[in-house]
FIKEGU-152858 format. One line per 8 residues: number of its first residue (from 1); their letters; for each residue x negated, y negated, z negated of C-alpha. Coordinates in pm, 1 decimal. Layout:
N
NUM = a = X,Y,Z ~ ...
# end
This chain:
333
1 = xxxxxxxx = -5765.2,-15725.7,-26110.3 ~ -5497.6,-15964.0,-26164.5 ~ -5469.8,-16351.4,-26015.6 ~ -5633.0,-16524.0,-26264.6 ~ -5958.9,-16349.1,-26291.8 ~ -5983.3,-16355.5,-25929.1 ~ -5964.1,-16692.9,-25982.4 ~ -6241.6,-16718.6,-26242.9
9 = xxxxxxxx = -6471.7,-16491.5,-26056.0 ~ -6409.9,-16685.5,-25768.3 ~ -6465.6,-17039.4,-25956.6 ~ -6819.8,-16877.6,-26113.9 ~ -6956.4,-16751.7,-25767.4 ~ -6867.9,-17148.6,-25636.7 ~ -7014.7,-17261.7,-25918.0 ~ -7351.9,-17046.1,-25902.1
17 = xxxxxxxx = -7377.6,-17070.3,-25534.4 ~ -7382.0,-17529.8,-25569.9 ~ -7616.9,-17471.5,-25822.6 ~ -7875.4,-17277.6,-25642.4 ~ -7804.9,-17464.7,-25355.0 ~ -7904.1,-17812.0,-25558.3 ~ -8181.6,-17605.1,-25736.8 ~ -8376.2,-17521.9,-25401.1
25 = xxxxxxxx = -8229.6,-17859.6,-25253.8 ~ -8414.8,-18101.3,-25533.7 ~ -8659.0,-17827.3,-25600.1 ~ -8805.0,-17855.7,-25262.1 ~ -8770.3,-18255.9,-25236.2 ~ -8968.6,-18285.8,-25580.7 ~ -9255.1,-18014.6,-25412.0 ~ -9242.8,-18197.5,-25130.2
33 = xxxxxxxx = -9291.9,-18565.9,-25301.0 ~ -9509.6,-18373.7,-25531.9 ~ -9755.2,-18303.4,-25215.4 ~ -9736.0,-18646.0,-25037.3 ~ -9830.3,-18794.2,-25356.3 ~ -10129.1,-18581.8,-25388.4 ~ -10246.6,-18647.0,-25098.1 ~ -10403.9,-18965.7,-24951.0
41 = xxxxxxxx = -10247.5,-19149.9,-24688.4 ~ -10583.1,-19103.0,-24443.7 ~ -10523.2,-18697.2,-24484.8 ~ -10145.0,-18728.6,-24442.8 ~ -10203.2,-18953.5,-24102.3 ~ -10560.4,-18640.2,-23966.1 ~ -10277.6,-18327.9,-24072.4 ~ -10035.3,-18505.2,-23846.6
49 = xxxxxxxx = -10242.2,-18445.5,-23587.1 ~ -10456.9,-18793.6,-23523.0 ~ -10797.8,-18770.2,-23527.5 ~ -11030.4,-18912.1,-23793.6 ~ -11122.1,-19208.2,-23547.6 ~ -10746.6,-19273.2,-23476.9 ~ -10642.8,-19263.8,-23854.8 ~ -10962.3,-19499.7,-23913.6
57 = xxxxxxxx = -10836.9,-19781.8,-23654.6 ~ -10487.6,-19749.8,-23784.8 ~ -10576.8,-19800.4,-24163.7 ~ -10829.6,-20052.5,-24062.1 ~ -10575.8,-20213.6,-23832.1 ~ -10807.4,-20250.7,-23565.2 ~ -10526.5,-20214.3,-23332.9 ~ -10305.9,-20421.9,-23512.3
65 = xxxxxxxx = -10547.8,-20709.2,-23475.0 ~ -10413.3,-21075.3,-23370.7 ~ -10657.5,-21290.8,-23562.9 ~ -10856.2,-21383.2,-23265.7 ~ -10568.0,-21441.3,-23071.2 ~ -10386.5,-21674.8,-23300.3 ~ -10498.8,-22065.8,-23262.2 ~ -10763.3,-22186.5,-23457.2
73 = xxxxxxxx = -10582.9,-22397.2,-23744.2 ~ -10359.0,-22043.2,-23806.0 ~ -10659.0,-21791.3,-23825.7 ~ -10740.2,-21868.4,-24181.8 ~ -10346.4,-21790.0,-24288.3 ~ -10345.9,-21513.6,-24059.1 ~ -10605.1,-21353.8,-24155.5 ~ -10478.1,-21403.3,-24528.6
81 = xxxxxxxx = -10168.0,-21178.4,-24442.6 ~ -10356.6,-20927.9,-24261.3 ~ -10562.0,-20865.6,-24589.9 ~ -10267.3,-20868.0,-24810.6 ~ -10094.3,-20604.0,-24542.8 ~ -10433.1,-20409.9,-24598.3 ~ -10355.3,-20425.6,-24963.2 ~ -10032.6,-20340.3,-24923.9
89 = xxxxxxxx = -10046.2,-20014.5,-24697.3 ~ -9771.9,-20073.5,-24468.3 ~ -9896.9,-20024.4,-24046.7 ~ -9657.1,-20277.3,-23923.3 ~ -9882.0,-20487.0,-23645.5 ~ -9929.4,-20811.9,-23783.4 ~ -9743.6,-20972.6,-23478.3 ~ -9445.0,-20834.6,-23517.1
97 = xxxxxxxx = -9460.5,-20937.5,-23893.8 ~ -9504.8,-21257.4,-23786.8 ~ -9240.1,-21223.9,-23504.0 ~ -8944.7,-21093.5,-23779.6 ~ -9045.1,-21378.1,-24058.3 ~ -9025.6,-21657.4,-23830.1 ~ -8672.8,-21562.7,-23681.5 ~ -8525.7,-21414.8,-23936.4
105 = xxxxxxxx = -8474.4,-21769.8,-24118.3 ~ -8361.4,-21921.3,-23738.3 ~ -8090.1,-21628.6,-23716.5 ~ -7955.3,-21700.0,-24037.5 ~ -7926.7,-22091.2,-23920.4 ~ -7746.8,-22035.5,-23626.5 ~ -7550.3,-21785.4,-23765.5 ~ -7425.0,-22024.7,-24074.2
113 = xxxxxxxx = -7373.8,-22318.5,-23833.2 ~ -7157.9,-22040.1,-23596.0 ~ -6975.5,-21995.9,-23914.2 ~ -6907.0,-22347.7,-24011.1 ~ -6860.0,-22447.9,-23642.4 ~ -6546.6,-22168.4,-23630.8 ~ -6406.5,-22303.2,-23982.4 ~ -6396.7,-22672.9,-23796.6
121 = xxxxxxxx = -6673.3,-22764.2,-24109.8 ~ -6875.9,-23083.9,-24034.8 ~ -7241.6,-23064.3,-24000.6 ~ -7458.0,-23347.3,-24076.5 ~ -7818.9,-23401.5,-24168.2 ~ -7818.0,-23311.3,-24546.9 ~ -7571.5,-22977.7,-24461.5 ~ -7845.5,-22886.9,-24184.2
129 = xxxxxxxx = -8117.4,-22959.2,-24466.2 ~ -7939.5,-22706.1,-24706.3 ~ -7859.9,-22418.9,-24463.5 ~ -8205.2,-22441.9,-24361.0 ~ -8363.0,-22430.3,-24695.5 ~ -8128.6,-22127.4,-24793.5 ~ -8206.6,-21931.3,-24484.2 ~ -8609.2,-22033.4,-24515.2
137 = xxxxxxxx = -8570.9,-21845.8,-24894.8 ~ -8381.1,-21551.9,-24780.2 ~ -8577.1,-21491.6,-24470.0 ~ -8948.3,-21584.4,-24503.2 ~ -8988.6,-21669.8,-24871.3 ~ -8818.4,-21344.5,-25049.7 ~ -9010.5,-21051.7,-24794.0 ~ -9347.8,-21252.4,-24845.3
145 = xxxxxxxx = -9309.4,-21230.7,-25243.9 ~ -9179.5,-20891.4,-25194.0 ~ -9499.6,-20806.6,-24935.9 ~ -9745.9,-21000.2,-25204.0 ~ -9605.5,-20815.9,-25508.2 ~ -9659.6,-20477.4,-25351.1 ~ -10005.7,-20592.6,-25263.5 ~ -10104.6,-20685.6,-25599.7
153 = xxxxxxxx = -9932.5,-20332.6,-25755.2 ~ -10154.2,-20150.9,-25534.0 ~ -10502.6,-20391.5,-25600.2 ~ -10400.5,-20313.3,-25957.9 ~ -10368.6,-19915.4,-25924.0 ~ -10702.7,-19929.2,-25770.7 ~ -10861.9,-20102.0,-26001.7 ~ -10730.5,-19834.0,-26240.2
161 = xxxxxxxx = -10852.0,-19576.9,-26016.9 ~ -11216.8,-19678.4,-25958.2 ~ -11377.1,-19594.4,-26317.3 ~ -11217.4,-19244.4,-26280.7 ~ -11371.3,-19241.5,-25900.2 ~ -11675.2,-19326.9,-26063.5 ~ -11667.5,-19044.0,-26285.1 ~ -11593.9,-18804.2,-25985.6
169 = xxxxxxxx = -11930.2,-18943.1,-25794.2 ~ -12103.7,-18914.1,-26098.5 ~ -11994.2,-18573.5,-26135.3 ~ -12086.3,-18498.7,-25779.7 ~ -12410.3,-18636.8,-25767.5 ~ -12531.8,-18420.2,-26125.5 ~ -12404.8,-18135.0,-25920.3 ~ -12674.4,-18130.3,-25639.6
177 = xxxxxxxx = -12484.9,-18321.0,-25400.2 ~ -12644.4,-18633.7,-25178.4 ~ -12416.1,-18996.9,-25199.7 ~ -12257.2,-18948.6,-24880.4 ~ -12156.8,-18596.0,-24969.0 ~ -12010.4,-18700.3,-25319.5 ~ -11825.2,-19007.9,-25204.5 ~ -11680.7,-18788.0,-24896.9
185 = xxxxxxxx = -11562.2,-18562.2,-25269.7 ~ -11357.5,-18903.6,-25320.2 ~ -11157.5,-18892.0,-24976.0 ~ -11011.2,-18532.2,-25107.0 ~ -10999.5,-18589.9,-25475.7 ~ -10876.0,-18914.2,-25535.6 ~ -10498.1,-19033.6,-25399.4 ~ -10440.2,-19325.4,-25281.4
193 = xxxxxxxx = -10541.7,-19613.7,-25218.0 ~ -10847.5,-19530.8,-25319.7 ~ -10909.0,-19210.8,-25162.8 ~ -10823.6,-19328.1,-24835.8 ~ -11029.6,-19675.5,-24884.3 ~ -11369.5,-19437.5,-25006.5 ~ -11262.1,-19224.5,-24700.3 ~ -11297.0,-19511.6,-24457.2
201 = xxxxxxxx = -11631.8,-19593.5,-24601.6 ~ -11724.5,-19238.9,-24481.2 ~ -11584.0,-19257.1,-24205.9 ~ -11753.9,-19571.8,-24137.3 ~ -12088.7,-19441.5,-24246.8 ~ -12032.2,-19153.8,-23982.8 ~ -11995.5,-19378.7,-23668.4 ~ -12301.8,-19526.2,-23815.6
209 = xxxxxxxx = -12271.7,-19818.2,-24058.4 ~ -12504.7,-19865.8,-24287.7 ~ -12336.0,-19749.5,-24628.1 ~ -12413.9,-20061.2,-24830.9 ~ -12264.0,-20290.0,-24588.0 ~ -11938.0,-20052.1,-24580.4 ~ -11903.4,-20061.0,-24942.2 ~ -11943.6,-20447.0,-24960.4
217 = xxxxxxxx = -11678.7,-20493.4,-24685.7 ~ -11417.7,-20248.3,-24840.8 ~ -11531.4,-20491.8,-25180.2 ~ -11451.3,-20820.8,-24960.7 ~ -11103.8,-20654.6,-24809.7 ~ -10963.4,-20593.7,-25215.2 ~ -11165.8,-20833.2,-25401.1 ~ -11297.0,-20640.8,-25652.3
225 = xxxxxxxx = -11568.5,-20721.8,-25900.8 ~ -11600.0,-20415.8,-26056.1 ~ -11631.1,-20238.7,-25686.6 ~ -11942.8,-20544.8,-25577.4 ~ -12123.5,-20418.9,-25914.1 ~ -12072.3,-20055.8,-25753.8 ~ -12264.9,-20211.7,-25430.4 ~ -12514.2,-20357.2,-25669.2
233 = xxxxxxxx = -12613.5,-20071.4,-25799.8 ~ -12649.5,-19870.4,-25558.1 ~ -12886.9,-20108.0,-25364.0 ~ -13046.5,-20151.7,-25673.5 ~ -13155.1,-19789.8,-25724.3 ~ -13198.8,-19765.3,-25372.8 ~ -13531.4,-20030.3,-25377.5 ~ -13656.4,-19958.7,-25740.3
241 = xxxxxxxx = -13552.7,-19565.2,-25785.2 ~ -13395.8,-19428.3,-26085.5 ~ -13088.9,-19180.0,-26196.2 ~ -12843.3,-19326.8,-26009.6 ~ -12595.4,-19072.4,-26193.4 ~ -12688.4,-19240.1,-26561.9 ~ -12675.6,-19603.5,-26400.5 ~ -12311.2,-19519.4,-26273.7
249 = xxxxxxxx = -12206.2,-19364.5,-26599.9 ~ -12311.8,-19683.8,-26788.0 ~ -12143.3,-19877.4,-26541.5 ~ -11797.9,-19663.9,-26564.2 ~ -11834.2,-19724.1,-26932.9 ~ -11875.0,-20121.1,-26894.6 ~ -11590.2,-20132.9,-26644.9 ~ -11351.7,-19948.5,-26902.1
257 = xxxxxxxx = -11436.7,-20219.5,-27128.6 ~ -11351.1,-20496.7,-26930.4 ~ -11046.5,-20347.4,-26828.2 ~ -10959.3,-20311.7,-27235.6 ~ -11052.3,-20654.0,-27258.8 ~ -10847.9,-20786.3,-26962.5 ~ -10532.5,-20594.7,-27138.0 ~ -10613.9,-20753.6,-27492.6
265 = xxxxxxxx = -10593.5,-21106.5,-27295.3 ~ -10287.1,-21016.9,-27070.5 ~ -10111.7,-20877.3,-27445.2 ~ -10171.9,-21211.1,-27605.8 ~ -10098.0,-21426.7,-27278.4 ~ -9784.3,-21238.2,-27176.8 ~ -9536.7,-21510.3,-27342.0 ~ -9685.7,-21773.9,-27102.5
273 = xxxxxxxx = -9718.2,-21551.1,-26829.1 ~ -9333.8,-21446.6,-26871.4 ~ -9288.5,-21857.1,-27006.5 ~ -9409.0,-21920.1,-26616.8 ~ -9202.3,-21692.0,-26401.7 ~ -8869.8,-21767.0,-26561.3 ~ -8951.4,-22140.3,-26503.7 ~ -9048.6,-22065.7,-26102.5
281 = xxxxxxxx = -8747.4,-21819.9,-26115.8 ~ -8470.6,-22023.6,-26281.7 ~ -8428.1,-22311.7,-26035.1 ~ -8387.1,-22062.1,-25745.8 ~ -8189.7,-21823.4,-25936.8 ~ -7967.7,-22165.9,-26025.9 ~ -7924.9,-22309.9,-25698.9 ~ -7863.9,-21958.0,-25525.4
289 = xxxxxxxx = -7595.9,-21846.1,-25762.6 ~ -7427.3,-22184.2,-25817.4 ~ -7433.8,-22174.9,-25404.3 ~ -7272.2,-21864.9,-25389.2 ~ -7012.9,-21937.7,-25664.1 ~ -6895.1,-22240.8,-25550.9 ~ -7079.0,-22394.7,-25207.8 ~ -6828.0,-22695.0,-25215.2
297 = xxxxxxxx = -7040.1,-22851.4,-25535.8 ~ -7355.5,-22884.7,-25239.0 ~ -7191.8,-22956.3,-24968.0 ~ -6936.3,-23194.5,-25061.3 ~ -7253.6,-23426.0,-25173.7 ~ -7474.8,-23311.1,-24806.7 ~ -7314.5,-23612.6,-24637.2 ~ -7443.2,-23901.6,-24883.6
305 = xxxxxxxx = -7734.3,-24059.6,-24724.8 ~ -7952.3,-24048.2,-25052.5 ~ -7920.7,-23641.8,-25020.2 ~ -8196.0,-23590.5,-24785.6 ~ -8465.4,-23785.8,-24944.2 ~ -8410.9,-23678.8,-25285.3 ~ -8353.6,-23303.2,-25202.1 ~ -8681.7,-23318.9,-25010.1
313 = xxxxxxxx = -8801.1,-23467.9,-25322.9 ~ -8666.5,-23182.3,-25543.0 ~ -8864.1,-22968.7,-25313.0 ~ -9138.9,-23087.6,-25364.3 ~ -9123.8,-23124.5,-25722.8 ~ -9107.2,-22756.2,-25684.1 ~ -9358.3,-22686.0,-25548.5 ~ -9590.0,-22893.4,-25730.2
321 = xxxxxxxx = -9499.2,-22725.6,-26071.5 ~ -9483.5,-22380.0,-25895.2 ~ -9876.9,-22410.9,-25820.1 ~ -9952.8,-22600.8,-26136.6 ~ -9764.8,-22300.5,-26317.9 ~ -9932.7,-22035.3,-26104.6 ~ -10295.7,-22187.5,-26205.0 ~ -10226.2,-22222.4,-26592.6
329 = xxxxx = -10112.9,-21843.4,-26619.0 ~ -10393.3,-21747.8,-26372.2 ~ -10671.3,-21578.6,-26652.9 ~ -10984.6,-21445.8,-26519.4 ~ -11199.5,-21208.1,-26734.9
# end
């Protein structure tokens, strides 16, 4: 065999080994993310080893709690990111949320005013006023949008989810089975977030809640219409009688509907909607980028006493056409 097709056979082998190794190396992360997906995060958290009680505290972040420990003019905004964390997934105790978002921006103000302090820069009250503002956006303002937008995906997804859950209870019901047998179906069936939200309802009806009152609090925690007329009827049926599996069927159709109609209005409204964020998003996108580009067109201006005033004005401004944008593009169906 001469040199070169030792060479060749040599270069094939290479190349054949790599791509088996990148074949069982993707092969198995795709199986792998195949399986996580298809399973609910309340199943992932009981086949690690906690127990169903465990899993249902830490979902329920019962021992993530600080609402009652928070003074009494901060409960109502706590308690507004502990159900947007719900919404979101994530198991980070609410504290140390709170602990990161406030210092994060104070970090980035000493660090800035370390860094103009070395470079001999001055520092008045309008530069102050601007490093603080920058290091308010990057620190607190950006992870809370980032935190709410995640929340909303996933309230979305499970609003997708529920007429198909429907169908599954339905399905489980005409099959012989008793409610809390075919919504305990929907813990194994459905991924989440709604399998492990339906299998905290169970889980909740185990320890002894009444199953009504579970639904309407897992209802409250998403605000969901379409899950309160899910409550309704079942209390409904559960005075007067009736085939509960028909009365969910027509419901699952009704909620399909609305959900057709609520894309028909988002279709038409979608210029305003996308009209609205580019107006919240350009000023910040402006100031940020003319910042970074050239900082000296900001600062140079800081020192002049009319800065303060009429950048807290500009703020303001802001934030009165954020919410007046944010209630305009705000459609209910």
């Amino acid at each position: 065999m001469t040199d070169s097709l030792l060479r060749i056979l040599i270069l094939v082998l290479v190349f054949a080994a790599v791509l088996l190794l990148v074949e069982v190396l993707v092969g198995g992360y795709l199986r792998a993310r195949s399986r996580d997906r298809s399973i609910n995060q309340r199943l992932q958290l009981i086949g690690r080893g906690q127990s169903r009680a465990d899993a249902f505290s830490t979902l329920r972040r019962h021992n993530l709690d600080i609402v009652s420990r928070v003074p009494a003019p901060f409960k109502g905004t706590v308690r507004k990111l502990e159900r947007m964390l719900l919404a979101t997934g994530l198991l980070m105790p609410t504290g140390r949320l709170l602990l990161l978002i406030g210092l994060a921006p104070v970090i980035l103000i000493a660090a800035i005013v370390v860094v103009m302090l070395a470079a001999g820069a001055p520092i008045g009250a309008g530069r102050l006023l601007l490093v603080s503002t920058i290091s308010i956006l990057i620190g607190t303002f950006f992870p809370l949008m980032i935190l709410s937008r995640r929340a909303q995906k996933r309230r979305k997804k499970m609003q997708e989810q529920f007429p198909v859950a429907l169908d599954v209870f339905v399905r489980g019901l005409r099959a012989g089975h008793p409610v809390a047998a075919a919504l305990d179906l929907l813990t194994v069936e459905m991924p989440d977030p709604i399998g492990s939200q339906f299998g905290l309802v169970v889980d909740e009806v185990t320890y002894g809640a009444e199953l009504r009152d579970s639904l309407s609090a897992l209802a409250e925690r998403w605000d969901l219409d379409d899950m309160r007329m899910f409550v309704v009827s079942l209390s409904v049926q559960n005075e007067t009688g009736g085939n509960l599996a028909e009365i969910l069927e027509n419901l699952s159709r009704v909620i399909r509907d609305r959900q057709s109609m609520l894309m028909k209005v988002r279709a038409l409204s979608s210029e305003g909607r996308m009209t609205g964020v580019i107006l919240t998003l350009l000023p910040v996108a402006t100031f940020s980028g003319l910042f970074l580009i050239n900082a000296k067109f900001y600062l140079e201006v800081a020192d002049d006493p009319l800065f303060v005033p009429g950048f807290l004005g500009l703020i303001l401004l802001y934030c009165i056409g954020f919410f007046s944008i944010r209630r305009l593009v705000d459609l209910k169906v």
